[in-house]
Every structure is written in C-alpha cells, then in structure tokens.
C-alpha positions in Angstrom: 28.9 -7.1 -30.8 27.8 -9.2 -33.8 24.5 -9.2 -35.7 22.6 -12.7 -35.7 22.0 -12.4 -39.2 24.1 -12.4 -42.6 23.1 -11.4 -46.2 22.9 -13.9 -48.5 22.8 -13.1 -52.6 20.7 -14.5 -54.6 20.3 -13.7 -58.4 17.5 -10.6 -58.9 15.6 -12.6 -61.4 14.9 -15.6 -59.0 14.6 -12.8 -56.2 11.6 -10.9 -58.0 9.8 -14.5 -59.0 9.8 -15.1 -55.1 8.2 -12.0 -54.5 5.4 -13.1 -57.5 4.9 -16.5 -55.5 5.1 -15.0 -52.1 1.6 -13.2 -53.4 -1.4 -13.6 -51.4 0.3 -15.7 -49.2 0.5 -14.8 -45.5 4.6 -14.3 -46.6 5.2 -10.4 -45.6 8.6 -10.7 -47.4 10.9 -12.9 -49.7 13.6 -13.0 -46.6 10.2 -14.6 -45.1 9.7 -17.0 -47.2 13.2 -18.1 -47.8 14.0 -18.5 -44.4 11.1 -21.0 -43.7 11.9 -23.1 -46.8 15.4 -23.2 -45.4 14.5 -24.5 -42.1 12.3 -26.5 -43.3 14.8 -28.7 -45.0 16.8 -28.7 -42.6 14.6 -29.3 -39.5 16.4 -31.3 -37.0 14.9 -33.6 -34.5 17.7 -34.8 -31.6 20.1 -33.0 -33.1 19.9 -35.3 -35.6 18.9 -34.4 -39.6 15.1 -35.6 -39.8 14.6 -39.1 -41.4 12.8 -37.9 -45.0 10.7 -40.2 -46.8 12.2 -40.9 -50.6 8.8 -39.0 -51.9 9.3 -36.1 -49.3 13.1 -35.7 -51.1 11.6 -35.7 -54.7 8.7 -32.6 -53.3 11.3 -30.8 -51.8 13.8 -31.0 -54.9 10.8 -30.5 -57.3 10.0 -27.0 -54.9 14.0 -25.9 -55.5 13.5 -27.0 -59.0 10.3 -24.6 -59.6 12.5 -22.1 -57.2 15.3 -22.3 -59.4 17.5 -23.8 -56.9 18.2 -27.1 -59.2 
C-alpha cells in the first residue's frame, strides 16, 4: 500500500532560514510551515483555483521572494 506523502528537496540553506522564521511561531516544523504556504496558494473553492486579487498575487510572490522561491 502506498504512503500519502512524498519528499520534496529543497536546498539546505533555504531549509535552515525556514526553520529561523518558523521561530516563535506556533509552526512545530518547516514540513509545517511549508505545507500551509502551499495550500494556501493553492486553495480551491468549487474545484475551481480561487479568484486572487492583483495585490494578493504581488503579497504572495513578495512571501516566495523573501522565501527564496523567486
């Protein structure tokens, strides 16, 4: 039977400045963290993508930016 999760790689340096932001937050873990920032941008509403305001795409690729997603 298959697991309901896969590993995804990310580079160590972004992975320990995760863990520095993650600090003090209620985050217990990077894998945490990353996971709600993924789902959020890609809630869905209908099965549809959800309509984003232009401002909400320049927060969420300013977030990745910081991130170093972008």
């Amino acid at each position: 039977m298959g697991s309901d999760r896969v590993t995804l790689k990310i580079p160590r340096p972004l992975y320990e400045r995760l863990k520095r932001v993650i600090e003090g937050t209620g985050f217990r873990s990077v894998n945490e963290f990353v996971v709600h920032v993924l789902r959020d941008l890609v809630a869905e509403v209908g099965g549809e993508p959800a309509e984003l305001t232009p401002e909400e795409i320049r927060i969420i690729r300013d977030r990745l930016r910081k991130l170093g997603y972008l």
